[in-house]
N, C-alpha and C positions, 0 to 999 in steps of 0.2 A: 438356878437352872443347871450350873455345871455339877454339881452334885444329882441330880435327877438324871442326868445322860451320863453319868460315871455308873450309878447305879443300873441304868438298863446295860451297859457297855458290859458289867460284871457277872450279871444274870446274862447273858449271850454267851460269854466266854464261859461260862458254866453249864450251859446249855450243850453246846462245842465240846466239851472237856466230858460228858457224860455221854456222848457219842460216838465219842475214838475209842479205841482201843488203847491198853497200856504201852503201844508202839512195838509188840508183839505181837507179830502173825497169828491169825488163830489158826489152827491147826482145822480146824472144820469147816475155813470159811471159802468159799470156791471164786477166785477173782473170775473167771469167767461166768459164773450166773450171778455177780453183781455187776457187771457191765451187761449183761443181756437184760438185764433189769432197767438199768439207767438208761439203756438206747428205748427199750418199751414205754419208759415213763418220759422220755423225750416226746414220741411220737403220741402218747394220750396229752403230751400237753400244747403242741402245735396241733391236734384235735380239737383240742378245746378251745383253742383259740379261734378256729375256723366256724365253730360251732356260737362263740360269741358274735364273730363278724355276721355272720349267717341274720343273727336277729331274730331266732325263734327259742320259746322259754323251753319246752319240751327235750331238745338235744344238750341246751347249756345244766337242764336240772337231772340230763341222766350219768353226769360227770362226778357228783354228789353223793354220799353215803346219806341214808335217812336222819342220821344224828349229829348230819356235819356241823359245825362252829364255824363261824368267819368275827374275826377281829380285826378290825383295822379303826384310825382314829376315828371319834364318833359314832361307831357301830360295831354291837355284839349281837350277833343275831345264830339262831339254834337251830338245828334240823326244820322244822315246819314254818319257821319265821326266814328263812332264807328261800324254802321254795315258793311261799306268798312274794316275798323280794322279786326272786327271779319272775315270778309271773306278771307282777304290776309294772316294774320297769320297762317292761318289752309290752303289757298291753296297754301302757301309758306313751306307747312313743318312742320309748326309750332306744336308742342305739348307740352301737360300740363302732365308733370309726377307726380306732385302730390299738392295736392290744401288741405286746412284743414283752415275751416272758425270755431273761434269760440265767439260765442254771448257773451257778458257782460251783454248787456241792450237792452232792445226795450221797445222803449213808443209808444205808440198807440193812435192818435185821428183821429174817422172816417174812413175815406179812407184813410188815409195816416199813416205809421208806420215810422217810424225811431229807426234803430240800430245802436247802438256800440258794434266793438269789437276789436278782433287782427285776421289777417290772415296769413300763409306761403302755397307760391307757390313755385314750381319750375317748369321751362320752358324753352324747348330750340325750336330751329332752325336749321333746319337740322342738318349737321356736327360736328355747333358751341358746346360749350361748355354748358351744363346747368346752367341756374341763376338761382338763389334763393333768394324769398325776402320774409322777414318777416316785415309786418307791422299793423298799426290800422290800424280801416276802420270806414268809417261812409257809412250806405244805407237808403236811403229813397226811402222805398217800394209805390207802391200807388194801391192800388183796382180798378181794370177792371169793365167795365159794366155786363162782364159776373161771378162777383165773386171772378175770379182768380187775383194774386197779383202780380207785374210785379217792379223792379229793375227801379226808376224811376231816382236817383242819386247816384256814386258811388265818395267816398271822400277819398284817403289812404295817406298815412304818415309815415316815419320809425317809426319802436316799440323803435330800441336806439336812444336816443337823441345826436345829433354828439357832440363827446369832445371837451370842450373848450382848447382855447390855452394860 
């Protein structure tokens, strides 16, 4: 098991290490429209989360890129298989009683953003019981033609790491 979480631990840190810079300024890059960036992708993502509490599939599936991925443990689901998700879950009952996304990091090249952070949900199903999961996340935001920025991959993972034996 320590060998499997050394392994994701090195593929992050490589992940990380392919998103910085060589610790030199670029000469092109304008700190002020990547914080204008990072406050806009603040605010689509306290949207989104409004848009989850809300409880309807239409506003949480207009957050999405046609060809988004979401991964998280036990589920890899693809543009068309996520907006069937989002629509069974909400017309099975489904709701989000409370969601709280928060940012560490976002690096910004271009059209494309990418965040780190940690999230907790909790969600039930009709009757069933509520769950509650608290985990990292990784999103890779991507910019629309029309401006707006859209949830293009969603990556999550527990925040504890399981006890070894």
């Amino acid at each position: 098991m320590k060998t499997a979480r050394n392994t994701c631990l090195i593929a992050l840190f490589g992940f990380l290490g392919a998103c910085q810079t060589s610790g030199e300024p670029d000469p092109g890059a304008d700190p002020g429209a990547e914080a204008a960036v990072a406050e806009e992708l603040a605010e689509r993502l306290d949207a989104y989360e409004q848009a989850l509490l809300n409880g309807q599939a239409a506003p949480v599936k207009s957050f999405w890129t046609e060809d988004a991925r979401v991964l998280v443990p036990g589920t890899d689901l693809t543009g068309s298989e996520l907006m069937s998700f989002i629509d069974d879950f909400f017309a099975a009952g489904g709701v989000v009683r409370s969601v709280e996304f928060r940012t560490a990091d976002i690096f910004v090249h271009g059209d494309a953003a990418y965040e780190l952070g940690q999230y907790e949900e909790t969600g039930q199903m009709g009757e069933q019981a509520p769950e509650h999961v608290s985990s990292n996340y990784f999103l890779r935001w991507e910019r629309q033609p029309d401006g707006s920025w859209k949830i293009d991959r969603f990556v999550a993972g527990p925040a504890a790491a399981p006890e070894e034996a």
